[in-house]
C-alpha angles and dihedrals in degrees: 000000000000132000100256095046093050083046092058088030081061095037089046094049102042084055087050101053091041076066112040111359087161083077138079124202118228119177122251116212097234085056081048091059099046092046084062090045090059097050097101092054095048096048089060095053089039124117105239103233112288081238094070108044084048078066091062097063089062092058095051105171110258143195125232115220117249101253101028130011108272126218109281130199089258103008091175087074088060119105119192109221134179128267084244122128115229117273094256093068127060121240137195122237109294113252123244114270116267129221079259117075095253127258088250089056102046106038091047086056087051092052097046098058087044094050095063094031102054085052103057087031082058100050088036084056107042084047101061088038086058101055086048098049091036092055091055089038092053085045094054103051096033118132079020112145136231105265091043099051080057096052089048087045097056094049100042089050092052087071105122077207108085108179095048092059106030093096086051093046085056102045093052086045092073104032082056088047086055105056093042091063093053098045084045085046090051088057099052093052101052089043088059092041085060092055094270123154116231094230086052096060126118124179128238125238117264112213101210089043089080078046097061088030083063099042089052092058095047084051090053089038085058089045093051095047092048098050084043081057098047088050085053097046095054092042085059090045090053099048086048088047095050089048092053083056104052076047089058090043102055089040090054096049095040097064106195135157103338095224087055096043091055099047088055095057093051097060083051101047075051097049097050094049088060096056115096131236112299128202112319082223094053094040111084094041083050093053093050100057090038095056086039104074083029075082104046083058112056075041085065082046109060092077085068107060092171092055098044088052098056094048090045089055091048085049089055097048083050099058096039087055081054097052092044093055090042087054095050097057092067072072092059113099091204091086077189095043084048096048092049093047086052093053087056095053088052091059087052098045081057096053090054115103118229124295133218113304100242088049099046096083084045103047086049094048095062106039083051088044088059097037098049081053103056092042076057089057099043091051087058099048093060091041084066094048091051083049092050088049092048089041085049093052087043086049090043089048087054090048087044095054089041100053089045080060091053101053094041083063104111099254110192103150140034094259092059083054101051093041082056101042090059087047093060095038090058091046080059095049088062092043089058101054085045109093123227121297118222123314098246091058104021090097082036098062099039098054086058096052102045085044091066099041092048095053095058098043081055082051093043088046102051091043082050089051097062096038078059090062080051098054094040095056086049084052103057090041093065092038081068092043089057094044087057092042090048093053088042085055085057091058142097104188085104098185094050104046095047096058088046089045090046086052090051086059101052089046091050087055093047092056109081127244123296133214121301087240083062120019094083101045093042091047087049084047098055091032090058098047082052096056094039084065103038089050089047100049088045084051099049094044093048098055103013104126095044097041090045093054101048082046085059100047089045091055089043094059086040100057087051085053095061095039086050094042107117119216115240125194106269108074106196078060088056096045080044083058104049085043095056084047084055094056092043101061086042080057092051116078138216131336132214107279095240086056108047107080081044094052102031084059095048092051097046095051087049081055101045091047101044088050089044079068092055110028110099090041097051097057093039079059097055098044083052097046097054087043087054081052097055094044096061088048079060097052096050122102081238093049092144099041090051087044093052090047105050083042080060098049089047090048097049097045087051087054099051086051094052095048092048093049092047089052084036092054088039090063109047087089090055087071097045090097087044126109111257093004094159077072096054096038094058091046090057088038091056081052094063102045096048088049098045079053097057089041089064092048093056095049088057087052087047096053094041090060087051093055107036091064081065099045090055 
């Protein structure tokens, strides 16, 4: 794995285990696959070895003196070649050779050492450019989700521009990855605790996987179409360069006015210089032939001395220009940006034509003097950053070891979990402001670290687990005990309830604590019930002679009012009547406790008298009504929508009663042991008449929607 994948691997899993380091990450096979799927895109974003860019300082791309090959950088990459033009274009006769080496040698032997160094200074480059941009890259999307990695992906990866993106498209790849194993692994999981066997398993779609699938084919389709357009690109170049030199040939072997001649090899000197790179496979035999006829020109030249000084002086200022840039880059802080500037003046160095004899050495001298220094430079540069990766795997092996300690430490209880849980997320704190190691152990050493710390948040989760079936059965033990509390603070047997509350109390201290999601809701719950019956029992002591008494008057009043209450005609208004008297006397507190048998009968045989005279009617009303009901549903354009609807409502509500009543039923035998249980007993009881009432209510509803239809 390269340098650049174990840095995001490490990135991706240290994020990973800040969220959930409970969790270990296995790898599914479909994440696998699509992990294959994706390698063409990684090893494009990918950092070549640090070995290997060290190899491109040493072919630095160098300049031959005019008369004799100079010393180059890495004079063991220059070739010498022929002033011969390759065998598909025709030539004219070679010159005899001058007193000055000629333009074909010297140029060929330029473009051999820049061949191979261009390449290697490009990847070098690109290389050290990567783990910069990457880095930034890695910082900005991470903690980003699933879905929204996707999105990222999809519209980074429909830049037309490939090479502007293809970090990005890297860096979101295996975030994406990532995701999609633990959501595999999440499957999985669930699948084998439901009795599951591991070989049966089949995974589940993920709706935002044919997403990314998609995103990384518009990214390869981009790729395709901009290396299509490179290629094209050469191959004009080529054709251009190939037509500049038939130019040069029929101007060479067409000798004309000098001036003229010389102006027209400079346009297309010019022109040639403007032309981009062509075909590696197509460049040395163009070269040749271009350089070529470059010396049957200056050939054509030499009989005229004044020409060629002038041009041999332009040449020099040239070339000093040249020196005097490439001495001020060892100014320049970027030791990258340094390097690539260098590698431009050396293609320059190599357009310019030959200098005055007794200046040539010298010249030279001085441009390879800067550019050995700043290859220098660059060599140590790259020597520190191989010292900060080993002193980062010396630093990780510290933490590893460390961490081991940690989770050999005897855990029993929550609290030795936790203490060591802190222990291991602070040994990940430091891991995390540590760089990579070398590429051959970074994922090494990783791997160690997160091992370790995996296999004790397993341990951690399965203990807490445990400790949670605790809770929840603590849990449903104080819910009881506020349901208790909650029918005492009802109460006004005062003695009585306060001795059963008190030993609430004492059992709610003896059950152990409950889960942080519930222990304060379910405590303000019981506390409240509590202090509902305390401050109700203080109340009532503390005014009880002159608050009973005015009760009593004010029932008393009540129950004339219902026995006075004339009937009208509308007979919804007289059931509202008798309703409003009900909530009244609920509103109304206690009675003296001579009076309130006395006054509790009186008010119930107003009740029942006054309801005898309603009674038939009434139900005879709200059968009506509801028929009425029905009727208008019928009568709607979405009769059968609205129908279905209101059956629904009915059946749901049927459903809800009968499953009350059932729990209510159940737990009539929870009270038995209870104080005054014949009490608690008759108040559920009172539930589950009224709601079996109601019950039977709703099934005649229910069959008269399921005949009316009929009837229509």
């Amino acid at each position: 794995m390269e340098e650049n994948d174990l840095l995001r691997t490490e990135s991706d899993d240290n994020q990973n285990l800040n969220a959930t380091p409970e969790t270990s990450v296995e790898a599914q096979e479909s994440v696998n696959q699509i992990s294959e799927e994706s390698t063409e895109i990684q090893a494009e974003v990918s950092e070549k070895d640090i070995s290997e860019e060290a190899s491109v300082e040493e072919t630095a791309p160098t300049v031959e003196p005019e008369t004799a090959p100079e010393e180059t950088a890495v004079p063991e990459t220059v070739q010498e070649t022929t002033p011969e033009p390759a065998s598909e274009t025709p030539v004219a006769p070679e010159p005899e050779p001058a007193a000055e080496s000629t333009v074909a040698d010297m140029m060929a032997d330029i473009e051999n050492v820049n061949a191979e160094s261009n390449d290697a200074e490009q990847e070098e480059e690109e290389t050290e450019d990567e783990v910069e941009s990457i880095e930034k890259i890695e910082a900005e999307y991470q903690g980003l989700a699933l879905d929204d990695a996707v999105e990222e992906l999809h519209r980074v990866a429909s830049e037309p521009d490939y090479n502007k993106v293809k970090q990005r498209v890297g860096v979101l790849r295996t975030i994406i990855i990532s995701h999609l194993k633990e959501i595999r692994k999440e499957q999985l999981e669930k699948f084998l605790a439901e009795g599951g066997q591991k070989e049966d398993f089949t995974a589940e779609s993920i709706p935002a996987e044919d997403k990314f699938n998609h995103a990384l084919q518009i990214f390869k389709n981009n790729k395709a179409k901009f290396l299509e357009n490179i290629e094209h690109e050469k191959q004009q170049n080529f054709e251009a360069k190939k037509a500049i030199i038939e130019e040069l040939r029929v101007l060479v072997e067409n000798e004309s006015n000098l001036k003229s001649l010389n102006d027209k090899f400079k346009e297309l000197q010019e022109k040639w210089k403007s032309i981009g790179p062509v075909p590696q496979s197509e460049s040395n035999n163009l070269w040749q032939n271009y350089h070529f006829y470059v010396e049957k020109f200056f050939d054509i030249l030499r009989i005229n001395k004044e020409l060629k000084t002038l041009d041999l002086k332009k040449n020099l200022e040239q070339k000093i220009k040249l020196c005097e840039a490439a001495e001020s880059l060892l100014l320049q802080e970027s030791v990258n940006k340094s390097f690539k500037e260098l590698q431009d003046l050396h293609n320059e160095w190599k357009e310019i034509g030959p200098v005055p004899e007794d200046k040539k050495e010298e010249l030279w001298e001085r441009f390879k003097n800067a550019s050995d220094q700043i290859n220098q430079r660059r060599r140590e540069h790259y020597e520190q950053i191989y010292a900060e990766q080993q002193n980062n795997y010396n630093a990780k092996v510290v933490l590893c070891e460390k961490a081991e300690e940690c989770v050999a430490q005897p855990a029993e209880h929550a609290k030795d979990y936790n203490s060591i849980s802190d222990q291991l997320t602070e040994l990940l704190k430091v891991w995390k402001t540590l760089g990579a190691a070398p590429p051959k152990v970074n994922e090494e050493i990783w791997g160690r670290f997160k091992g370790t710390l995996d296999k004790f948040f397993e341990k951690k989760k399965d203990f807490f687990g445990h400790i949670k079936e605790e809770q929840q059965n603590n849990y449903n033990q104080k819910v009881n005990l506020a349901i208790r509390a909650e029918a005492i603070a009802q109460r006004t047997d005062w003695r009585a309830a306060t001795d059963e509350i008190i030993q609430l109390q004492k059992e709610w201290k003896e059950i152990g604590a409950t889960s942080r999601k519930h222990s304060e809701a379910i405590w303000k719950r019981f506390r409240a019930a509590c202090d509902r019956f305390f401050e109700a029992k203080s109340n009532y002591f503390n005014n009880i002679q002159e608050i009973e008494g005015e009760n009593l008057r004010r029932k008393e009043e009540l129950i004339q009012k219902i026995l006075d209450h004339q009937f009208g005609e509308d007979k919804s208004e007289n059931l509202e009547a008798m309703k409003t008297y009900q909530r009244e006397w609920t509103e109304i507190g206690y009675v003296p406790k001579k009076d309130k048998d006395r006054v509790y009968a009186a008010y119930r045989e107003a009740l029942d008298k006054r309801f005898a005279e309603l009674k038939i009617s009434m139900e005879e009303r709200k059968r009506d009504s509801y028929r009425s009901r029905i009727d208008n549903i019928l009568s709607d354009p979405n009769a059968d929508r609205l129908l279905d609807k209101e059956k629904r409502h009915l059946l749901n509500k049927l459903d809800q009663l009968k499953n009350d009543v059932s729990i209510w039923e159940n737990n009539l035998g929870f009270f038995a042991n209870s104080k005054n249980a014949d009490l608690l007993k008759s108040e559920f009881s009172k539930k589950i008449d009224a709601a079996k009432a109601e019950i039977k209510e709703l099934e005649f509803k229910i069959k008269m929607m399921n005949e009316k239809p009929k009837e229509n």
